[in-house]
N, C-alpha and C positions, 0 to 999 in steps of 0.2 A: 363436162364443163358445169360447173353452180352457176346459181344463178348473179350472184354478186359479179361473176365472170363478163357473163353474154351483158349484163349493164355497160361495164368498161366496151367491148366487143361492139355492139352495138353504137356506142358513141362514136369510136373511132372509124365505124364506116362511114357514118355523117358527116365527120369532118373531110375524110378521104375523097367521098361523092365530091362534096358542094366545093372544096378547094382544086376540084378536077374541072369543074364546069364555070362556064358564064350560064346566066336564068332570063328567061325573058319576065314582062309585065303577067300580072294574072287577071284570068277574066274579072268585072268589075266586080266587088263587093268579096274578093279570094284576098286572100295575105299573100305578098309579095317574098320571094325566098327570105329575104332579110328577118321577115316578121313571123316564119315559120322556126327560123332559128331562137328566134325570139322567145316564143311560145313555147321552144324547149329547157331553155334556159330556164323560163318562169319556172316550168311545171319540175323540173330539178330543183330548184330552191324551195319549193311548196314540200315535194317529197324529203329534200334534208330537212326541213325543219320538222315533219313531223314525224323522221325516226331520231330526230336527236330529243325530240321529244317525247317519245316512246323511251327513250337512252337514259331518260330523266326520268321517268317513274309517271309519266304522264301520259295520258290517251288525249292525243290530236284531233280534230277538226280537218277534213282534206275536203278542199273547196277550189275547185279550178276554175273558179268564174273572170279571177283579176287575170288568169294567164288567157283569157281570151280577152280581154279588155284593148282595143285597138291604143288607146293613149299610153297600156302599159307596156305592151309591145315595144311601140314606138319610144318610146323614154327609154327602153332597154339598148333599143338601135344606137339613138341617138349617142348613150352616153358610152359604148363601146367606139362608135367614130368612125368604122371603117371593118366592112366585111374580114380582113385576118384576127382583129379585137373582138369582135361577134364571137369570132370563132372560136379563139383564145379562150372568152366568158363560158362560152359551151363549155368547152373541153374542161376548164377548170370544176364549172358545178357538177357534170358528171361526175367529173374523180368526187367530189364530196359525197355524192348520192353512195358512190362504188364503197367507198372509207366508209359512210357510217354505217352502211349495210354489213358492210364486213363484220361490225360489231354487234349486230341484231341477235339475241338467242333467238332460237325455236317459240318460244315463247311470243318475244315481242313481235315477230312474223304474224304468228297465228290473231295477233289481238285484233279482233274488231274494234275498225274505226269509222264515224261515224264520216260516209262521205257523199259526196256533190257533184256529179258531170255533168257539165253541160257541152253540146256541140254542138253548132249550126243555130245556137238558141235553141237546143230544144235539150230537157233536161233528161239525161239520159240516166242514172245513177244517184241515187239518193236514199241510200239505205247503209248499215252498217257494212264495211267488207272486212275480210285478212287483209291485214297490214302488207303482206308478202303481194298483193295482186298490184300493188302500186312499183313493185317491183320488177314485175315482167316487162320484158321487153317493147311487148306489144307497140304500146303507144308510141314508142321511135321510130317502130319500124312504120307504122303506117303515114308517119310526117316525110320519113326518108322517098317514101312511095308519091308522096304528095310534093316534093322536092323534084325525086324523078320525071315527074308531069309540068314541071315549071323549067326543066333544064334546053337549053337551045339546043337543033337537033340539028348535027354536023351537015 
């Protein structure tokens, strides 16, 4: 399986889980499932834009600070309307993330780009990476995992 694969692979369990489950509240100051989908959404549109920028002869800036921005979450919710639109948003920006990676050379993978993490407020990442590392699955799967902790338990 490549990796442009397990991206698609990896979405569609997200959407599989969270349309299997109702979620309860999260402890205070946690993001609510809603705003967990949310935050993937973002962090897919951060990553299409900066392989379509890569795609363009450009070296991107990868900065996940607005995909934890509580107001940008909630703007995301809001304007999708309803937990199956969430889902829909998801599933759509994946497939973009999946398309334009499909198109990356070896090349644009390998390019160091200058990037930003932050989690929990605390800045975790902030040094050039491969292009290819924003591509691992990783970061799905540990929100899926953080979904699984918010799912009501039959």
């Amino acid at each position: 399986m490549g990796q442009d694969e397990s991206i698609r692979i990896v979405h569609e369990d997200v959407l599989a889980f969270v349309r299997a489950r109702a979620f309860r509240a999260p402890r205070p100051g946690q993001w609510n499932a809603d705003q967990v989908l949310a935050h993937l959404v973002a962090i897919d549109r951060m990553i299409a834009a900066a392989a379509a920028e890569l795609l363009s002869g450009g070296i991107p800036v990868v900065d996940n600070r607005p995909a934890q921005s509580v107001a940008y979450l909630n703007a995301i919710v809001a304007a999708a309307g309803g937990r199956d639109d969430l889902l829909q948003t998801l599933d759509q920006a994946g497939r973009e993330v999946a398309l334009l990676a499909d198109q990356l050379e070896d090349t644009h993978r390998g390019t160091n780009v200058p990037t930003i993490v932050v989690d929990a407020g605390a800045v975790r990442v902030q040094q050039p990476r491969p292009f290819s590392v924003l591509l691992e699955p990783g970061h799905v799967v540990s929100h899926l995992e953080q979904l699984a902790g918010l799912a009501e338990r039959s």
